[in-house]
C-alpha positions in Angstrom: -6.3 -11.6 -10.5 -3.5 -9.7 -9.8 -2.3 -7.4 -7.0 0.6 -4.8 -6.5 3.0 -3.9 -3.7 5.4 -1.5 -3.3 8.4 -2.6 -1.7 12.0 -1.1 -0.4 15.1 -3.1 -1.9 16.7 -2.2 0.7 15.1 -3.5 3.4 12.6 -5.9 1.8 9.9 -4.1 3.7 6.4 -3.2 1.8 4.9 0.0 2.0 1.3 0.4 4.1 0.6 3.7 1.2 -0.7 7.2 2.7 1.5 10.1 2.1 4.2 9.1 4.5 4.1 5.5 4.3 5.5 2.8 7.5 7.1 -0.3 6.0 6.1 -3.6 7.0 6.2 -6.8 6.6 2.7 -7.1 4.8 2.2 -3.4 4.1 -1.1 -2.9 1.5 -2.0 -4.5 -1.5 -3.3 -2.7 -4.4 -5.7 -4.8 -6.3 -5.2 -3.0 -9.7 -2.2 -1.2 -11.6 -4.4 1.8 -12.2 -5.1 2.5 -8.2 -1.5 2.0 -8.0 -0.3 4.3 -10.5 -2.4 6.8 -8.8 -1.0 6.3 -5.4 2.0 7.1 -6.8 1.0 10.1 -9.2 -0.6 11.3 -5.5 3.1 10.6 -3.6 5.1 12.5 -6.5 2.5 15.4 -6.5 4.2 15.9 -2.9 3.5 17.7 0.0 2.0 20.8 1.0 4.9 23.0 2.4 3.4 26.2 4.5 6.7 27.7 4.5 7.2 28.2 0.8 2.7 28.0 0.7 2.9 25.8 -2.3 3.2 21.8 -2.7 6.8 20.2 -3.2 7.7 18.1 -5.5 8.5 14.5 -3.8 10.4 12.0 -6.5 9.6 8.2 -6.3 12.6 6.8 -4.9 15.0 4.5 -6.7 14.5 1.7 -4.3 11.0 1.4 -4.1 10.1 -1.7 -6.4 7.1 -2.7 -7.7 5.9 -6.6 -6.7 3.0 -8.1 -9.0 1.1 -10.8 -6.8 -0.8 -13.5 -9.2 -3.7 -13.8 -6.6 -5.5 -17.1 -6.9 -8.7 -18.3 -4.8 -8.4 -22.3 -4.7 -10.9 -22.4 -1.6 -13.7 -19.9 -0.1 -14.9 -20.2 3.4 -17.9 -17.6 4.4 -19.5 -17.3 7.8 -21.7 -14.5 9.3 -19.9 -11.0 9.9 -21.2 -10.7 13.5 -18.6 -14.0 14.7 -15.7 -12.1 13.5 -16.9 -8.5 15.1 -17.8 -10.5 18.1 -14.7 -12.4 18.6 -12.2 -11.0 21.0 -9.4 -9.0 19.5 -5.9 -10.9 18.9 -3.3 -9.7 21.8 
């Protein structure tokens, strides 16, 4: 299975997606090129700009990259859902 990432050349950071993305060191995953390709259809579509009352037109950047992840699954451990929502959070 494969999964996507955008990343910054420039700083080798990925992109967490939403309209006005953070950069991180994991940042999100995309698990298919389709859901991808409409992240960034929704990103170029732009953002609404109440001053002109119409959406501008926001370009892809040249340094964003995509990364394709070949995602394999060599071992699966399960347990219930209530251990991990019980256990205390991380500090």
């Amino acid at each position: 299975m494969k999964v996507y990432k955008i990343r910054d050349k420039k700083t080798g950071l990925f992109s967490t997606g939403g309209q006005n993305p953070k950069w991180t060191r994991n940042g999100k995953a995309w698990s298919s090129e389709g859901s991808l390709k409409s992240h960034l259809t929704q990103h170029v579509q732009g953002v609404y700009d109440y001053n002109l009352r119409s959406y501008r037109t926001v370009k892809v950047p040249k340094n964003w990259e995509i990364v394709e992840y070949e995602y394999v699954c060599n071992q699966m451990n399960t347990y219930p859902a209530s251990v991990l929502a019980e256990r205390p959070a991380k500090k």
